[in-house]
N, C-alpha and C positions, 0 to 999 in steps of 0.2 A: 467156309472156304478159307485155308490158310493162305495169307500174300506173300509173297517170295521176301524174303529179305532186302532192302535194298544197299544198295553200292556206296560203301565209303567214300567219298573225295575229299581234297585237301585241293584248297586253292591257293596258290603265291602270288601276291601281286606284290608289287612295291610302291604303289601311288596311292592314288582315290578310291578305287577299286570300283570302280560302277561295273563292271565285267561279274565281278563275285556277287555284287548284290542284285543282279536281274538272275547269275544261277541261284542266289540266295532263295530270290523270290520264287523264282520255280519249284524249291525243294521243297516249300511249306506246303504246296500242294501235296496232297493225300496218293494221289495217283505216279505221282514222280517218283521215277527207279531208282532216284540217289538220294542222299542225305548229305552234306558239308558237313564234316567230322573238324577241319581244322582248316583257318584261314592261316596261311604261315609268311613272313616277309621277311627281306633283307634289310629293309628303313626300320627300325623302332617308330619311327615318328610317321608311317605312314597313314594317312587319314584313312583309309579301309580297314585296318585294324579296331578303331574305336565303332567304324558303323557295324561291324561283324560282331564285335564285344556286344555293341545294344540290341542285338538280334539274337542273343546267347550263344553265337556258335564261338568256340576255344579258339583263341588265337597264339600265337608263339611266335619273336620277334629276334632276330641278332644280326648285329652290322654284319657285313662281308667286310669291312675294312681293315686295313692290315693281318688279315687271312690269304691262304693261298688258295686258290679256287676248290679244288680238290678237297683241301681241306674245310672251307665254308661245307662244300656238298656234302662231304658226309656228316657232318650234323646238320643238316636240314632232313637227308637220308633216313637218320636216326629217329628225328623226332616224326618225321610220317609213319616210321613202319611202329612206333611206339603208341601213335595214335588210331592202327588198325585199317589206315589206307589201303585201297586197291586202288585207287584211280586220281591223278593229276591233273588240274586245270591248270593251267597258265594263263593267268589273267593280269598283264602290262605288269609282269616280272620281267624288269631290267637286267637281267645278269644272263650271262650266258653260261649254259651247263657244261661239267665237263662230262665227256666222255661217261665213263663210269656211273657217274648220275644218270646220266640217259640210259646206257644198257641195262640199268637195273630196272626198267620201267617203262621198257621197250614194250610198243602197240598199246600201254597204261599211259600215254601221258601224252594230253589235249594243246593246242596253243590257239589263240587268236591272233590273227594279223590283220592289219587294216591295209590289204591291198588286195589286188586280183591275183594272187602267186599263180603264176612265177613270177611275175610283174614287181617288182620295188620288195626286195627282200629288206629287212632293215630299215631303217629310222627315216623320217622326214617323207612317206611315202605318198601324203595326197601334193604336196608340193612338186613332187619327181612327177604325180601325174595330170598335172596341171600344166607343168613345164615341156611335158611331151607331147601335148595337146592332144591327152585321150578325152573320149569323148563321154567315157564310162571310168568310174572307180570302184571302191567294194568291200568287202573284207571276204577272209579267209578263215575256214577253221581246219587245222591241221595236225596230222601225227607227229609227234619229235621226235626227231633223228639227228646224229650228230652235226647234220652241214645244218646252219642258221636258215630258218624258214622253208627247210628244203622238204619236210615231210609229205607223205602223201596227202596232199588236199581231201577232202571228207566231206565238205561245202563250201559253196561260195554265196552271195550276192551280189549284185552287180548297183552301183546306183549310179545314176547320170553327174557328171561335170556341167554344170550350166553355166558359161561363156564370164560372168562375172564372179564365179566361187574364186575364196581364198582358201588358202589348207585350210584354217580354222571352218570356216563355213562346211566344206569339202567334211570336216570329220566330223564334225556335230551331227550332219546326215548321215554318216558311214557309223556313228557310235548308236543312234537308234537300231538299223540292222545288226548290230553285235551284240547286241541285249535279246534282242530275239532269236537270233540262232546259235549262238552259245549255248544257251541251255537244252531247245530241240537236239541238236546234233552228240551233248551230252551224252543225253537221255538215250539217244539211238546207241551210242556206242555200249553203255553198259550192260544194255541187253542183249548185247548181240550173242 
């Protein structure tokens, strides 16, 4: 029995990247429909870079700084279609796409958010729900589209606010859930 090929992706992150290394950890599985072809970032110095390097997957790294957006993107553009991508994670990559970056890889390209979208689009988002006295927080995995965090949702989880969380507390809980459906909802999409 011949196995299908599985799906190129390219993850971006610009931090630590714990998001790439639980899809990391998925891919080694035998049964998992993708493979990480190339960890890519905006930080050189990002710490996800060195844990992708000691897992052998290719990394490739260049400031966005004193670049103009458009122009960062399409050498980022460049180096994915050069590395044989079909499919984008977005994993706590800080920059925002332009336009163009995104249509070229429209219904190809994943994000994670750590809120309940529509709920706290953007930054500081267990804080925003703490502060409104939700009772629930969560993370999101979504399609990207050009408005920030606006894509059609894909999954969700939900996790309880217990009366004494800080953000930090609040995300340490919500980063466990994102390690485990990042990769499921992945995996579901390249099949489809």
């Amino acid at each position: 029995m011949t196995s299908l090929p599985k799906a190129r992706v390219a993850v971006l992150i610009s931090g630590r990247g714990s998001n790439m290394l639980a899809l990391a950890d998925a891919a080694a599985d035998p049964a998992c429909p993708y493979e990480i072809v190339l960890v890519a970032s905006n930080d050189p110095e990002a710490a996800g870079l060195a844990a992708a390097a000691a897992r052998g997957i290719p990394t490739w790294a260049q400031s966005h700084k004193g670049m103009k957006r458009a122009e960062f993107d399409a050498l980022v553009d460049a180096r994915l279609r050069a590395a044989g991508v079909e499919w984008i994670a977005l994993a706590g990559y800080m920059r925002i796409l332009s336009t163009e970056f995104i249509s070229g890889w429209e219904g190809r390209m994943l994000n994670i958010h750590p809120s309940l979208l529509p709920k706290y689009k953007g930054l500081d988002t267990h804080a925003r729900a703490i502060a409104a006295g939700d009772g629930v927080g969560g993370v999101s995995v979504h399609l990207v589209t050009a408005e920030l965090d606006d894509g059609p949702v894909l999954a969700q989880v939900e996790v309880p606010i217990f009366p004494d969380d800080t953000p930090d507390t609040l995300a340490a809980r919500v980063l466990i859930e994102e390690h485990r459906l990042y990769p499921r909802v992945l995996a579901q999409m390249v099949t489809r």
